[in-house]
C-alpha positions in Angstrom: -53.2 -36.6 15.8 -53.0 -37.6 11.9 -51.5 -34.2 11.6 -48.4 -35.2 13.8 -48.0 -38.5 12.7 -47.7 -36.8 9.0 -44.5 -34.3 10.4 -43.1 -37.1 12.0 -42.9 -39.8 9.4 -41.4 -36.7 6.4 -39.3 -35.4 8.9 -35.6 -36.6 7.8 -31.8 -35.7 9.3 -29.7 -34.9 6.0 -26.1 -36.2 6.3 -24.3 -34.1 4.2 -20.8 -34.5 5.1 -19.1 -31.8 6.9 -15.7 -33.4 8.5 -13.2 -31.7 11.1 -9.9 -30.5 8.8 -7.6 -33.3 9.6 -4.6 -31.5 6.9 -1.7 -30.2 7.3 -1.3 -27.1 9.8 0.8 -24.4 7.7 0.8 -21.7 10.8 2.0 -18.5 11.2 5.1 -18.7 8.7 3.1 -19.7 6.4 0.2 -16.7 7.0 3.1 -14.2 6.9 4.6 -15.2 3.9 1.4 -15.5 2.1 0.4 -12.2 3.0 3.7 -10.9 1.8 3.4 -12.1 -1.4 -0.1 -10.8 -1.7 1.1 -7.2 -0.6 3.8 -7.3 -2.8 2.2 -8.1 -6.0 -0.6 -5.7 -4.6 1.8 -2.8 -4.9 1.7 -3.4 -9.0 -1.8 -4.2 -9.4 -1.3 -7.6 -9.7 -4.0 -10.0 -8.8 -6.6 -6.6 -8.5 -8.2 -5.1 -11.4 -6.8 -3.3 -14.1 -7.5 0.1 -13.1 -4.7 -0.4 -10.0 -2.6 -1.7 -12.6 -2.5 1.8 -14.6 -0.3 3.8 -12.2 2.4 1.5 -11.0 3.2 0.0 -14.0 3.4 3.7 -15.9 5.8 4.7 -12.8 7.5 1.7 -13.7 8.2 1.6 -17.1 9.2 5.8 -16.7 11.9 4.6 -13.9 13.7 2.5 -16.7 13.3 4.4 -19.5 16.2 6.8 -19.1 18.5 4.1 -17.8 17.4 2.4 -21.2 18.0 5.5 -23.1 21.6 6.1 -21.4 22.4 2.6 -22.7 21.6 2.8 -26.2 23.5 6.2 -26.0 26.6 4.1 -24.4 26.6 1.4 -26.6 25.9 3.6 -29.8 29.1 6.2 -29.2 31.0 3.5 -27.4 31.5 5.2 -24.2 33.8 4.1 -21.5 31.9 5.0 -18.7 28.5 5.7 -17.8 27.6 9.0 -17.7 25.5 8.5 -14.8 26.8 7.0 -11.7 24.8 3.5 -10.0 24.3 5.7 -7.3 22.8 8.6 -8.4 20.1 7.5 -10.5 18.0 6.7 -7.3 18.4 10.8 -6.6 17.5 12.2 -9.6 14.6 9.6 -9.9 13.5 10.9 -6.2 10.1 12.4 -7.3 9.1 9.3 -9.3 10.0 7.3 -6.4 7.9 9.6 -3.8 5.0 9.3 -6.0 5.0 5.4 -6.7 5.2 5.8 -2.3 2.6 7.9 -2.5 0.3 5.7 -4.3 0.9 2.8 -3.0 1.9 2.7 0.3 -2.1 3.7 1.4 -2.9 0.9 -0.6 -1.3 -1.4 1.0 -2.8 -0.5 4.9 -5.6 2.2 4.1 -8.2 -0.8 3.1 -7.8 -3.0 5.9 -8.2 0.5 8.6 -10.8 1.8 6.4 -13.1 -1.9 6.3 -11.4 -2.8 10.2 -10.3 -6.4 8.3 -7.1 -5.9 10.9 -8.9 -7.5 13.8 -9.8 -10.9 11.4 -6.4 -11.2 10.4 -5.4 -11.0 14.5 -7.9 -13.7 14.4 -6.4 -16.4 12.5 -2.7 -17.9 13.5 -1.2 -14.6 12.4 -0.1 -12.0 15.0 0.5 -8.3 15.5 4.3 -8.9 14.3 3.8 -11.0 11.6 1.7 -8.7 9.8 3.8 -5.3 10.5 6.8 -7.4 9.2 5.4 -8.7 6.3 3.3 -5.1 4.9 7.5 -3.7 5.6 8.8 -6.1 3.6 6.5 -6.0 0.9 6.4 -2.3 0.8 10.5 -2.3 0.8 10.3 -5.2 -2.0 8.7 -3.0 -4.5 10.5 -0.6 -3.7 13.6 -1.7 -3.9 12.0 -3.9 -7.4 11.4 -0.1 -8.4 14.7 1.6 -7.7 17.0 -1.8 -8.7 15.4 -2.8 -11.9 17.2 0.8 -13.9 20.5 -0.1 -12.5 20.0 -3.4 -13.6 19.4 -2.3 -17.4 22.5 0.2 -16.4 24.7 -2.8 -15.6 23.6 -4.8 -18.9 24.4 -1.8 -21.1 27.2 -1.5 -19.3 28.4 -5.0 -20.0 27.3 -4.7 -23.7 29.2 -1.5 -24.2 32.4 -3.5 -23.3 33.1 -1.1 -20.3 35.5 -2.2 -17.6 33.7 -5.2 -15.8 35.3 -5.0 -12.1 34.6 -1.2 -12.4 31.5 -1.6 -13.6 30.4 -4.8 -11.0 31.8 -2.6 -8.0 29.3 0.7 -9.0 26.7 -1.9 -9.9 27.2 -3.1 -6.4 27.4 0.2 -4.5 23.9 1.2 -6.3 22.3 -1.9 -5.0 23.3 -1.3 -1.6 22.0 2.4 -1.9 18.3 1.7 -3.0 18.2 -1.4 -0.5 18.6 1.3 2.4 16.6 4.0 0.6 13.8 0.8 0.2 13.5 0.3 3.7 13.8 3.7 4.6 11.5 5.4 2.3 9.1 2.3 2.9 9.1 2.5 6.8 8.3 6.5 6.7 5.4 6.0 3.7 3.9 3.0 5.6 3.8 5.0 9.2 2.4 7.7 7.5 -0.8 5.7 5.2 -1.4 3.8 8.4 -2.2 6.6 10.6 -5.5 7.4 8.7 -7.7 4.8 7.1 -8.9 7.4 4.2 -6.2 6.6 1.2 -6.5 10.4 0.3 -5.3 11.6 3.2 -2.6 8.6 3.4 -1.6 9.9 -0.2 -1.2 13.9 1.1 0.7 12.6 4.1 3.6 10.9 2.0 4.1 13.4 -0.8 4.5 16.1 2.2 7.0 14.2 4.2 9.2 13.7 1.5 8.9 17.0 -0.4 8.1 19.6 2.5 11.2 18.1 4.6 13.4 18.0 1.0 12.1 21.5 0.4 13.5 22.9 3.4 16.5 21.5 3.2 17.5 22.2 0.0 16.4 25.9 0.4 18.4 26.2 3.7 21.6 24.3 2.2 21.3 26.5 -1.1 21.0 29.5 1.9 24.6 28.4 3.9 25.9 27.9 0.4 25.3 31.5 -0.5 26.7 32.7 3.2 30.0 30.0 2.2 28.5 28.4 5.5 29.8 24.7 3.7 29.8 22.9 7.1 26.3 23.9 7.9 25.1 22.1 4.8 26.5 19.0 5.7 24.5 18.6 9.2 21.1 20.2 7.3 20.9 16.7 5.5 20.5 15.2 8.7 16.7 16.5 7.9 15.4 15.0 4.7 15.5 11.0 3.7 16.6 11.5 0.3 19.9 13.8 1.8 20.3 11.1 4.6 20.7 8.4 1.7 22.7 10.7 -0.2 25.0 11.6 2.8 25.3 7.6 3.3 26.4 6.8 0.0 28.7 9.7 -0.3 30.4 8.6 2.7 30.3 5.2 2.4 29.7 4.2 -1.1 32.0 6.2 -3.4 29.4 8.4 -4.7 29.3 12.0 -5.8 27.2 14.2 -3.7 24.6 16.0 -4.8 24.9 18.8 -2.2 25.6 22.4 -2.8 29.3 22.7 -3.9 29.2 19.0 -3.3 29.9 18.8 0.1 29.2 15.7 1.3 29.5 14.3 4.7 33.3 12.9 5.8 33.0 9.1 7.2 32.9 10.4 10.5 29.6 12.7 9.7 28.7 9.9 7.8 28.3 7.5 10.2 26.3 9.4 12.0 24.0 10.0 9.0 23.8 5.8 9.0 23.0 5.7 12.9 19.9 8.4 12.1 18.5 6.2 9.0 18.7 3.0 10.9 17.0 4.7 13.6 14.0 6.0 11.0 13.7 2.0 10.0 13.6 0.8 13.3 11.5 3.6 14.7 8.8 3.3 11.7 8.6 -0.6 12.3 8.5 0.5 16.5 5.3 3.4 15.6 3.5 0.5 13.1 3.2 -2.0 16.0 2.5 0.3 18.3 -0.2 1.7 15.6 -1.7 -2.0 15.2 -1.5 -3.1 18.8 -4.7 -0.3 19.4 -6.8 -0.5 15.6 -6.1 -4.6 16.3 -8.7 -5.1 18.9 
């Protein structure tokens, strides 16, 4: 009986505090863009540790270089044009670009298959959508960060080398157009192909052999129908690579010089068609990633 009385008169009911959150509700606009942001600066190594940082930033600073180098040469011999167009620095850049892809686009979606985080984010005011949309965008971002910030330095040198400045602005202007469709598309195809495996090596293996098999080919068989004077053939062949469908775009579209055998680049009519098929690879990759997250969501 003592015993019992004791437990009873030292037993005590601790008030610490803990209060429903009566704050602001951000919601889903709010979760996207912050997830945005967060895979964005993830594709640099920002905000992770400074191993991640190595690669991107050494990809990055390799991109600018030779625009920085083709500057200094234009400003020191006072040239009066650039000897490389706005819109073909993104195609001679093309195996930098699939490697930065490579790298980081399993990155970005690897770690949240590989841990299964995806259901907790499904969890939380965010949705299916909201997250395909926002891992797109960020992967297209730094992409398009990547591909933009050379023509950038381009169009500064430019400026400082006195060149013509409507001639200049227009090119300037075609090039930004250029690596804003090669962004999305080159971000759409690396993204379905990271998020299809949740090991980041074999996300990494997947990208590089989309972009250079399918280049590969096409070259090979366009260098082929060149050899046979088969000229027409080469045009509809870069149908099958994403670096020949952006170069068919901007060749039709954009002004640029086309880096096809004997040149021959698609006429506007061709071209359009080459537009209709990239479009369809965005929208198509953003179609395959929801479908992808509607199953590893659950």
């Amino acid at each position: 009986m003592s015993i019992e009385t004791t437990r009873t008169e030292t037993t005590q009911i601790h008030n610490i505090g803990y209060r429903n959150y009566d704050g602001p509700r951000l919601g889903r606009a709010y979760a996207r863009r912050s997830l945005f942001s967060q895979s964005l600066r993830g594709a640099y190594g920002l905000g992770r540790s400074a191993k991640s940082k190595v690669l991107p930033m050494i990809l990055f600073a390799v991109m600018c270089v030779p625009a920085a180098i083709i500057v200094a040469v234009a400003v020191a011999t006072k040239m009066k044009d650039l000897p490389l167009d706005y819109t073909r620095y993104a195609i001679f850049t093309q195996a930098l670009i699939g490697l930065y892809l490579a790298a980081q686009a399993p990155q970005s979606v690897s770690r949240d298959l590989r841990f299964k985080t995806v259901p907790l984010y499904f969890s939380r005011p965010i949705e299916r959508v909201d997250y395909v949309l926002a891992k797109f965008g960020a992967m297209a971002g730094a992409l398009f960060i990547l591909t933009a910030s050379p023509l950038v330095i381009l169009y500064i040198g430019s400026l400082l080398a006195k060149m013509d400045f409507a001639d200049q602005s227009k090119g300037f202007g075609q090039g930004l157009v250029s690596v804003a469709l090669l962004s999305l598309l080159f971000g759409g195809i690396g993204l379905v192909m990271a998020a299809l495996t949740p090991r980041r090596g074999f996300g990494v293996a997947a990208v590089i052999a989309t972009l250079v098999i399918s280049y590969g080919a096409v070259t090979t068989l366009q260098g082929i129908a060149y050899g046979t004077d088969n000229i027409d053939a080469i045009k509809w062949m870069g149908l099958f690579s994403p670096i020949t469908l952006i170069d068919g775009v901007q060749t039709a579209f954009l002004g640029a010089t086309s880096s096809f055998p004997a040149g021959a680049g698609p006429s506007a009519g061709l071209g359009a068609l080459y537009l209709l098929v990239v479009l369809a690879l965005i929208l198509g990759s953003y179609a395959v990633l929801m479908r992808r997250y509607r199953k590893v969501g659950l």
